[in-house]
C-alpha positions as CSV (number, residue, x, y, z in Angstrom):
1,X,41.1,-79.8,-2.2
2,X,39.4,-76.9,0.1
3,X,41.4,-75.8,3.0
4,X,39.8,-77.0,6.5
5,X,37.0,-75.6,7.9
6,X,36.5,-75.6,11.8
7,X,33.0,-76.7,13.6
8,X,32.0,-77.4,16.8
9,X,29.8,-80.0,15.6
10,X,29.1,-81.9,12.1
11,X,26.8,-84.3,11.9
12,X,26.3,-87.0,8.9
13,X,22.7,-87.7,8.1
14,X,19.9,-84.9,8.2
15,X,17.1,-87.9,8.9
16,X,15.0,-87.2,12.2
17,X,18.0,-87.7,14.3
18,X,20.2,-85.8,12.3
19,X,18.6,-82.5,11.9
20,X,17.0,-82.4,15.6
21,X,20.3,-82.9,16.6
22,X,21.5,-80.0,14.0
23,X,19.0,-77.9,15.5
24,X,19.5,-78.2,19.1
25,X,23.4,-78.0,18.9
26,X,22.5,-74.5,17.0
27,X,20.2,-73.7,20.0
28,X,22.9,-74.4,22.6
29,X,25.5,-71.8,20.8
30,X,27.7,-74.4,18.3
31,X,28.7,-73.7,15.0
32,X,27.1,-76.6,13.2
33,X,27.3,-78.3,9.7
34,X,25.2,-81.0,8.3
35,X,26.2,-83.3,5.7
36,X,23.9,-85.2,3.3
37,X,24.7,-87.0,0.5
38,X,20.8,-86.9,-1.1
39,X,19.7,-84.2,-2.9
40,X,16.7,-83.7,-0.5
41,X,17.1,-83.8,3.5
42,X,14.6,-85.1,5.6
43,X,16.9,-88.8,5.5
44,X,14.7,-92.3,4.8
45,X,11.9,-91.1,7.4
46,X,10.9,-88.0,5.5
47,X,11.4,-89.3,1.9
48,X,11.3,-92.9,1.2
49,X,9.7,-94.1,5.2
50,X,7.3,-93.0,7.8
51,X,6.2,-90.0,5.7
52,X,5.3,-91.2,2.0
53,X,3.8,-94.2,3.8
54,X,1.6,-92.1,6.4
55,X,0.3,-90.5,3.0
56,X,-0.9,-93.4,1.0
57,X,-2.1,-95.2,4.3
58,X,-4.3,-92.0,4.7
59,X,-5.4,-91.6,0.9
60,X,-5.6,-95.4,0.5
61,X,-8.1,-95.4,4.1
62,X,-10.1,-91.9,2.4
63,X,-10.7,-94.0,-0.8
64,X,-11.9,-97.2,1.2
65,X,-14.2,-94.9,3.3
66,X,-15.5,-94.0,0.2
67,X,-16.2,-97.1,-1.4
68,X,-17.3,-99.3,1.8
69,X,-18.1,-97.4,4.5
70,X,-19.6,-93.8,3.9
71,X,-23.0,-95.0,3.0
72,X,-23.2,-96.6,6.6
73,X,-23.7,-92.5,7.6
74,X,-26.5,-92.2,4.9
75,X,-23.8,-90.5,2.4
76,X,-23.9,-91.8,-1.2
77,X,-20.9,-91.4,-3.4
78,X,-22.2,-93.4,-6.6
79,X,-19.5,-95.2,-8.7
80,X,-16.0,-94.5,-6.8
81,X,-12.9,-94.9,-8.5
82,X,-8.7,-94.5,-7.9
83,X,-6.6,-92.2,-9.4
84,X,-3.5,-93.6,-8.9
85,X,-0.9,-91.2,-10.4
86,X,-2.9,-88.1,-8.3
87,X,-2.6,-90.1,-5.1
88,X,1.3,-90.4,-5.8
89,X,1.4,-87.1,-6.9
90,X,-0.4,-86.0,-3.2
91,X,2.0,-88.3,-1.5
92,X,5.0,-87.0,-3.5
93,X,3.7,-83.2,-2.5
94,X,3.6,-83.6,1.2
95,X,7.3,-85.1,0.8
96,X,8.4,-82.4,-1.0
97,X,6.9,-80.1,1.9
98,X,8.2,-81.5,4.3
99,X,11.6,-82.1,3.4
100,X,11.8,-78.2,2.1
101,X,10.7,-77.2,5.6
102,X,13.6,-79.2,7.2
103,X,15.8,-77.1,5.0
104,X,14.3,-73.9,6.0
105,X,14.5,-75.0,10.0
106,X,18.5,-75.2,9.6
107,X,18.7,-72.5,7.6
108,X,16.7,-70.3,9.9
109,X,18.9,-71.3,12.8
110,X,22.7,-71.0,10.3
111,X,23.1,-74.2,10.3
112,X,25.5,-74.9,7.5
113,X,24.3,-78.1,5.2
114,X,26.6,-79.8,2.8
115,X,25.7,-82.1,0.2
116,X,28.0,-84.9,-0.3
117,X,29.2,-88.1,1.3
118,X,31.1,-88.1,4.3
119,X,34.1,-90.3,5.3
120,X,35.6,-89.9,8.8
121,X,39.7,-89.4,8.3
122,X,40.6,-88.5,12.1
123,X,38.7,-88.5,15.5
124,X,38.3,-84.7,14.9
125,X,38.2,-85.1,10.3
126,X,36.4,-85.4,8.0
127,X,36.4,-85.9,4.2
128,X,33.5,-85.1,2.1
129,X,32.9,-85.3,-1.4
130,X,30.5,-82.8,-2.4
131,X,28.2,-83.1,-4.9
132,X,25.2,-85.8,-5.7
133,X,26.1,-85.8,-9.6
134,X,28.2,-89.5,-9.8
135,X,28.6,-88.8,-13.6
136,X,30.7,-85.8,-12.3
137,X,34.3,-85.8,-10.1
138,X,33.4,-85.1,-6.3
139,X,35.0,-81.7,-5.2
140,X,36.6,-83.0,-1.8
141,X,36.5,-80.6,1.4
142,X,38.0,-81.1,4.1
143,X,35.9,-80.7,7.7
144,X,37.5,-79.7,11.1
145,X,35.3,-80.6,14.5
146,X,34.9,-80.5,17.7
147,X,32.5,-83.3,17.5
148,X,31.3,-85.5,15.2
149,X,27.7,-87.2,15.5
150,X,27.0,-90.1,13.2
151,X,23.0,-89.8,12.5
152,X,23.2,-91.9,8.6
153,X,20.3,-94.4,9.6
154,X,19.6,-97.7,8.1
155,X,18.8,-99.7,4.9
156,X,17.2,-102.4,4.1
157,X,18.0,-105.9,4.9
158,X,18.1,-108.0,2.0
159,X,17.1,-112.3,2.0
160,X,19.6,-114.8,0.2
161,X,17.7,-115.7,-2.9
162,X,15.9,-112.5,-2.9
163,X,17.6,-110.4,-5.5
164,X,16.3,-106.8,-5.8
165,X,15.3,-105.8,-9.3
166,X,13.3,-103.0,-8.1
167,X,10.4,-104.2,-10.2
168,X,9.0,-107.3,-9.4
169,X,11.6,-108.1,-6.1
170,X,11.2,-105.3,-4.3
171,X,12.0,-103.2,-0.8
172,X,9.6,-100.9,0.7
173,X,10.8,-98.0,-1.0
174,X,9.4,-99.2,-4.6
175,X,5.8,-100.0,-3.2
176,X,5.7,-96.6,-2.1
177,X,5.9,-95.6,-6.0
178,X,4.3,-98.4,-7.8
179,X,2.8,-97.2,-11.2
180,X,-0.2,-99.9,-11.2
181,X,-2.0,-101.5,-8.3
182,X,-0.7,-104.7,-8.0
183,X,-2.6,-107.9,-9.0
184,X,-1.3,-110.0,-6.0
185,X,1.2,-108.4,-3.8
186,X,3.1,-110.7,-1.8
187,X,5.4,-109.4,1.3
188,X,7.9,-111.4,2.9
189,X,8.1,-109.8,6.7
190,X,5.2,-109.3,8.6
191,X,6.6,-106.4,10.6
192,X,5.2,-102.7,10.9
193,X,6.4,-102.0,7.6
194,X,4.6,-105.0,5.6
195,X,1.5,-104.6,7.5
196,X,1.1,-101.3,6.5
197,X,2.1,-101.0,3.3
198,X,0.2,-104.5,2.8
199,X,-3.1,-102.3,4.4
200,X,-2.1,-99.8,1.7
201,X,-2.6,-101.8,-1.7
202,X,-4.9,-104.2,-0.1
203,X,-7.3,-101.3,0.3
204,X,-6.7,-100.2,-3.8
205,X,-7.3,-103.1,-4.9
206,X,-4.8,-105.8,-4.6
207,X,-4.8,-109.3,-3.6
208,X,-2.0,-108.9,-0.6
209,X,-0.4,-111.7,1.3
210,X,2.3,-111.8,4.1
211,X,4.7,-114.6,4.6
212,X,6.1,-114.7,8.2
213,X,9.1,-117.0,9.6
214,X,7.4,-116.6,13.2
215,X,4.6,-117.8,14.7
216,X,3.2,-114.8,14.7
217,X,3.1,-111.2,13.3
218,X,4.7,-107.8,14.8
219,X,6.3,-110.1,17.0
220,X,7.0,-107.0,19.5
221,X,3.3,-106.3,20.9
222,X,1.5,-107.4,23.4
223,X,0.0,-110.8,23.0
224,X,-3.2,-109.8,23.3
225,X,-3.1,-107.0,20.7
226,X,-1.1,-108.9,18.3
227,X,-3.4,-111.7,18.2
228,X,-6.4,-109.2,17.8
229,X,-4.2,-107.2,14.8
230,X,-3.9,-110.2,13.1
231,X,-7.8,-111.7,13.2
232,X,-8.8,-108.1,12.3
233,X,-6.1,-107.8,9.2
234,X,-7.3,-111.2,8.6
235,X,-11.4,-109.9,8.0
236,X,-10.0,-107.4,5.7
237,X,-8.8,-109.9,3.2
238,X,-4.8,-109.9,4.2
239,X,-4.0,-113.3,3.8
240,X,-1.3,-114.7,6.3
241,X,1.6,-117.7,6.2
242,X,3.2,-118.0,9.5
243,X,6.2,-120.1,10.2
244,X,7.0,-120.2,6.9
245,X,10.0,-119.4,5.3
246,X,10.6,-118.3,1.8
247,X,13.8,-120.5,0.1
248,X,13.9,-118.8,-3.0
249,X,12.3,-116.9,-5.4
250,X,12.1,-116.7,-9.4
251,X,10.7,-114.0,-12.1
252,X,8.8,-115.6,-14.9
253,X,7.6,-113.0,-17.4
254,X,5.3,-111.0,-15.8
255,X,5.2,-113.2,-12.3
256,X,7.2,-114.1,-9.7
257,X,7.5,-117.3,-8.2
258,X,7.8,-118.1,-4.7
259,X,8.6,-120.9,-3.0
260,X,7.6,-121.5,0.7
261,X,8.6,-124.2,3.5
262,X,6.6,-124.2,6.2
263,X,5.8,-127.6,8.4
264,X,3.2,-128.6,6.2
265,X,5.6,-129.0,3.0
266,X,6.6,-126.7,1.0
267,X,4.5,-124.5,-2.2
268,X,4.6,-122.9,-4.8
269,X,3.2,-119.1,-4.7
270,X,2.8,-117.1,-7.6
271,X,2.7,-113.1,-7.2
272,X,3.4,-110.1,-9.8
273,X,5.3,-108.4,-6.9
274,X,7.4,-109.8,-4.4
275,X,8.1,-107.3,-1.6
276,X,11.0,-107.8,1.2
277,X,10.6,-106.6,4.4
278,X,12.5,-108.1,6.9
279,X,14.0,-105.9,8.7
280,X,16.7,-103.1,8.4
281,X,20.7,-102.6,8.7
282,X,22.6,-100.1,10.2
283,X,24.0,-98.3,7.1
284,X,27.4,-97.5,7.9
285,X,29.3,-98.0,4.7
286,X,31.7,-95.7,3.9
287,X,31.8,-94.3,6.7
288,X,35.7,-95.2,7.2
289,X,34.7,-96.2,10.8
290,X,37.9,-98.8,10.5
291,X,40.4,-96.9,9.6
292,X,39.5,-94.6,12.8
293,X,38.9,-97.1,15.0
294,X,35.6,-97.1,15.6
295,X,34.2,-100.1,17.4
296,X,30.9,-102.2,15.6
297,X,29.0,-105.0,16.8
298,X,30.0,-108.0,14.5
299,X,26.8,-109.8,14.6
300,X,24.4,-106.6,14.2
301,X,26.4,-104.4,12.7
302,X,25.3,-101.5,15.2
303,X,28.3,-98.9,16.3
304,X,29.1,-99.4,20.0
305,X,28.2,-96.5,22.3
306,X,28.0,-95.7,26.0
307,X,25.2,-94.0,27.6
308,X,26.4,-90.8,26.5
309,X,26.1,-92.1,22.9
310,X,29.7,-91.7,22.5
311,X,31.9,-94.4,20.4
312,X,35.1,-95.9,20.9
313,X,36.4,-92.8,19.8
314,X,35.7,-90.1,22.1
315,X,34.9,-86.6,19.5
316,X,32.9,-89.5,17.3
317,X,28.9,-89.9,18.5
318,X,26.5,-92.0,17.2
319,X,23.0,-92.4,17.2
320,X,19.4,-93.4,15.9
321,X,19.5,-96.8,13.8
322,X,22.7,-96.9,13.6
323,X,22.9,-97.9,17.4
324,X,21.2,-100.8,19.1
325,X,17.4,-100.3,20.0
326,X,14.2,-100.1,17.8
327,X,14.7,-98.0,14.5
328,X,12.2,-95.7,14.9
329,X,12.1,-91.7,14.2
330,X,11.5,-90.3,17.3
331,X,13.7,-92.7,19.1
332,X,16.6,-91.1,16.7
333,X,15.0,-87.8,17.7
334,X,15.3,-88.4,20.8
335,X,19.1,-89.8,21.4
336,X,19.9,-86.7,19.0
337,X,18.9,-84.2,21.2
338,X,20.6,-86.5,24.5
339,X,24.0,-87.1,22.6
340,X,24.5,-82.8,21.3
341,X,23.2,-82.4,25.6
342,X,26.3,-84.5,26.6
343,X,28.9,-83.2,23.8
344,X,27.7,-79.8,25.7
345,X,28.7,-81.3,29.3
346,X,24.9,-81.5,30.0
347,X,22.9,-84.7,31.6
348,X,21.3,-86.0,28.4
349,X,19.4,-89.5,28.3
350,X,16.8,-91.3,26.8
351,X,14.0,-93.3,29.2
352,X,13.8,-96.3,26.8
353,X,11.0,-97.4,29.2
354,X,8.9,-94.8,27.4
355,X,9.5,-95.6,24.2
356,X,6.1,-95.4,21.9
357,X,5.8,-97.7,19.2
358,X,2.9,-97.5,16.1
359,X,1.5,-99.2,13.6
360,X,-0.6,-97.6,10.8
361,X,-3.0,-100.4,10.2
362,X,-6.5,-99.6,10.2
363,X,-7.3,-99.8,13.7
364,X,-3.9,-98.4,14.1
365,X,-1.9,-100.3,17.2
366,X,0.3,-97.9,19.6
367,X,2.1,-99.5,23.0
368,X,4.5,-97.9,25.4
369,X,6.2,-100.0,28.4
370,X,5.9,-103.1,29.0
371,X,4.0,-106.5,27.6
372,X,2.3,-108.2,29.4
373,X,4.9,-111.7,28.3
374,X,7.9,-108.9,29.6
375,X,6.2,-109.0,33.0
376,X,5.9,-112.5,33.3
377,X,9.3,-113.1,31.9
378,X,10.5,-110.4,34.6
379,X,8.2,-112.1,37.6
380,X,6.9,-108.9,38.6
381,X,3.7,-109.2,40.0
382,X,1.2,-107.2,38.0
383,X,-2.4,-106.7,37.6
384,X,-4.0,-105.6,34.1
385,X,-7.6,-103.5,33.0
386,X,-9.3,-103.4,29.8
387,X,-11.8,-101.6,28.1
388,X,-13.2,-102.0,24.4
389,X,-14.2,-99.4,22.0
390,X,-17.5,-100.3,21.5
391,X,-18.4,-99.2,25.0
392,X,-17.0,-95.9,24.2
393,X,-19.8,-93.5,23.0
394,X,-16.9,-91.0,20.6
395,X,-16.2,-94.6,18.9
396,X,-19.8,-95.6,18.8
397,X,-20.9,-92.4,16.9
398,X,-17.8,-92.8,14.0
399,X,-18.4,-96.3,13.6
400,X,-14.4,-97.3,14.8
401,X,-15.3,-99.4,17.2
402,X,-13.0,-101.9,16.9
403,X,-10.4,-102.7,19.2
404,X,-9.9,-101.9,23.2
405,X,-7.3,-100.6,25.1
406,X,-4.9,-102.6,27.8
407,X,-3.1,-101.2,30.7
408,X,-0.5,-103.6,32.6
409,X,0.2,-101.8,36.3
410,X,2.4,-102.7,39.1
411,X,-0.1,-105.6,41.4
412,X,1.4,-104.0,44.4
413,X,2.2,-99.9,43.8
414,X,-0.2,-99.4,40.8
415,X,2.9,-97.7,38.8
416,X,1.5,-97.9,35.1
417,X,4.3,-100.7,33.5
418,X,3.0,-100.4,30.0
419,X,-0.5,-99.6,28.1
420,X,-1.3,-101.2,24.6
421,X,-3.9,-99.7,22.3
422,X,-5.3,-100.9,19.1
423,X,-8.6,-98.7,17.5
424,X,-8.9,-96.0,15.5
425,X,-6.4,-92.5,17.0
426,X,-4.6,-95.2,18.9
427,X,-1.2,-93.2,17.5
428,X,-2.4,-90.2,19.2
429,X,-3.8,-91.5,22.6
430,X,-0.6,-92.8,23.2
431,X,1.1,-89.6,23.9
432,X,-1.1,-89.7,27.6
433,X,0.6,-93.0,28.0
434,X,3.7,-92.2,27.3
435,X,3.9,-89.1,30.1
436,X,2.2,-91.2,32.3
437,X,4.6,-93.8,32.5
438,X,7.7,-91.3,31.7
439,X,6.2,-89.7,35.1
440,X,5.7,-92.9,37.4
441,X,1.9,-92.1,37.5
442,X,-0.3,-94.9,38.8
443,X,-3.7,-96.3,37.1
444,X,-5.4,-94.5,39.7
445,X,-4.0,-91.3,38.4
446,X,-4.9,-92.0,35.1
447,X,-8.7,-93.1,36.4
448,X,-8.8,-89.9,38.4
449,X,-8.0,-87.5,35.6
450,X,-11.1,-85.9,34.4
451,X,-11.1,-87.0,30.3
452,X,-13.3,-84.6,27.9
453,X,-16.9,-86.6,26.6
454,X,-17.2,-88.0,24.1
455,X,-13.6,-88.8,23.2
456,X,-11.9,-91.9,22.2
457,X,-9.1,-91.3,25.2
458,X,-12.0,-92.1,27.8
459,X,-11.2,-95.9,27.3
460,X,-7.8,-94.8,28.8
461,X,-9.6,-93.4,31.5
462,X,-11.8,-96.6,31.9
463,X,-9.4,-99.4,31.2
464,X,-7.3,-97.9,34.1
465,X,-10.4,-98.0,36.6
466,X,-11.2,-101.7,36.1
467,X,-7.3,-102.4,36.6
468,X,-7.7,-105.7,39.3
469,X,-5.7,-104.7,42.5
């Protein structure tokens, strides 16, 4: 076993929370070390999440552009067809980019990263077992810190009587790499991550339906745009079961059949993949969090944390997915850089009230604040302003049209409470929204600020001058 080694900080995990918080502890003066047990860094975000999935959604929209939509601007393309295994060989590409670049960045700032797997022994120990190889016997080191920051993310949440086989029953991360297009893909979840990776083979070619428990889909918007996202995935040829729930599931040669209950009875469904999206789970096995002491939440399974992201054990940190809130990247990201401010005796926070959220449909969807059912629930008198897309002459001249944008303000002080857009850049415009509400800015402000023409972010503009005072 190798003799200790003393840090100031280690953190497990080198996902988006992980490194950013590799990166700014290095910034701040610590002696850092990273620990991941995959061969690649970059955690599920970079390799098996947000960025293979951002790739097919934009080769899968480039093909459908092609074959639909192109001639509409007087361009003719003649016969188009897919190249599946280049596509996956683009998307595997811009992975492996990626991922090498996050390597570089904690090199660049001696950042020490060790591959292995990681088990907490003491508040201020660590054991790892180095190596990736499990045909081979781990070399174990053990880690000294000052600090420890837990930043391993999540997995997927699996559905009794959904067994994984990783061919025909499915999670996300094997309809990122499917070697055909699917005949009839069906998804069981009709969150972000089955609407977009439904949008994705939907668009190649395959026959895609979603099967929700709820009553509707991406059950976190606004009411408004969620209702709008659905009737628009619904044009494309995404089929929908809502408040149904699958009770089991059952492969049969080259099909799977699935059986649904919903109110009207139940029925038989036959795919020839069955995907599982659910949800995720805090993925803190092995983490020896037990045997330290380290406080979970039994229903969640989300590590316990106070506002300085630290757990029941003082030196021990956690953040990202593996504490409560939405799993997204940046919101990892963020507590990263908040929790390595407070290990340094700094004021680091999060405003959760800014919080973007996207989804990577085509129109994409992209809110920040409140709903407009939050400020109802909440009583808090509130006046809202819309504008839609086809008003908006940038829009008008690429044809994206659909869609509008919503902003929710305060009835009485105008504050900005929350905007909601769904149309085409929607991922993008909402980076005004997000500052304007991180800043307290009114609709007024937002109405008053000179916006370039023609640009798609002039619906911001407008939506906030028909706000009703």
């Amino acid at each position: 076993m190798a003799e200790h080694t003393d840090y100031d900080v280690v953190i497990i995990g080198s996902g988006p929370g992980g490194y950013v918080a590799a990166v700014h502890a290095a910034r701040l003066g610590m002696h850092v070390a990273c620990v991941e047990k995959e061969a690649r860094l970059g955690g599920v975000c970079l390799n098996r999440g947000c960025i293979p999935s951002k790739a097919l959604l934009d080769s899968s929209h480039y093909y459908h552009l092609a074959k639909e939509q192109l001639i509409d601007h007087g361009i003719k393309t003649g016969r188009v067809s897919l190249d599946l295994s280049a596509l996956m060989a683009r998307k595997d590409k811009v992975v492996i980019e990626l991922t090498d670049n996050v390597r570089r960045l904690l090199e660049a700032h001696k950042i020490e990263i060790i591959q292995g797997t990681a088990t907490l022994t003491g508040p201020d120990r660590l054991e790892v077992a180095e190596g990736a190889d499990a045909s081979k016997k781990p070399r174990l080191r053990m880690l000294k810190a000052g600090a420890v920051i837990l930043a391993t993310g999540s997995e997927p949440a699996a559905v009794p009587g959904l067994k994984f086989d990783g061919r025909h029953i499915v999670t996300a991360t094997e309809a990122l790499q499917f070697d055909a297009v699917p005949k009839h893909l069906c998804i069981v979840g009709g969150g972000s991550i089955g609407l977009e990776l439904g949008s994705v083979w939907l668009r190649l070619g395959a026959k895609v339906t979603i099967i929700e428990m709820l009553p509707t889909i991406a059950a976190g918007l606004d009411g408004q745009v969620g209702r709008k996202l659905q009737r628009v995935l619904k044009r494309q040829g995404i089929r929908f079961h809502l408040q149904t729930r699958v009770a089991g599931a059952k492969i049969s040669g080259k099909s799977v059949q699935v059986e649904l209950e919903a109110k009207k009875g139940s029925e038989l469904l036959s795919c020839d993949r069955l995907m599982v999206s659910v949800g995720r789970r805090p993925l803190t096995r092995g983490l020896g969090l037990e045997a330290v002491g380290i406080e979970t939440d039994p229903a969640s399974g989300h590590i316990r944390v106070d506002a300085a992201y630290r757990t029941s054990i003082a030196t021990v940190y956690a953040i990202g997915d593996l504490v409560a809130g939405p799993m997204l990247a940046h919101k990892a990201s963020a507590e990263g850089i908040a929790a390595v401010e407070c290990l340094a005796g700094k004021a680091g926070e999060v405003n959760y009230d800014a919080l973007p959220s996207v989804i990577y449909t085509h129109p994409e969807v992209a809110g920040v604040g409140l709903t407009e059912e939050q400020v109802k629930q909440r009583e808090i008198p509130y006046a809202t302003g819309t504008y839609p897309f086809a008003g908006v002459g940038r829009a008008r001249c690429l044809g994206e049209t659909e869609g509008f944008v919503k902003i929710i303000a305060h009835e009485k002080t105008d504050r900005i409470l929350g905007v909601h857009i769904i149309g085409a850049r929607a991922s993008e415009m909402i980076a005004e929204c997000v500052l304007a509400v991180e800043l307290g800015a009114s609709a007024e402000d937002l109405a008053r600020s000179v916006h370039g023409h023609p640009t798609f972010a002039e619906a911001l503009q407008e939506a906030a001058g028909v706000v009703k005072k």
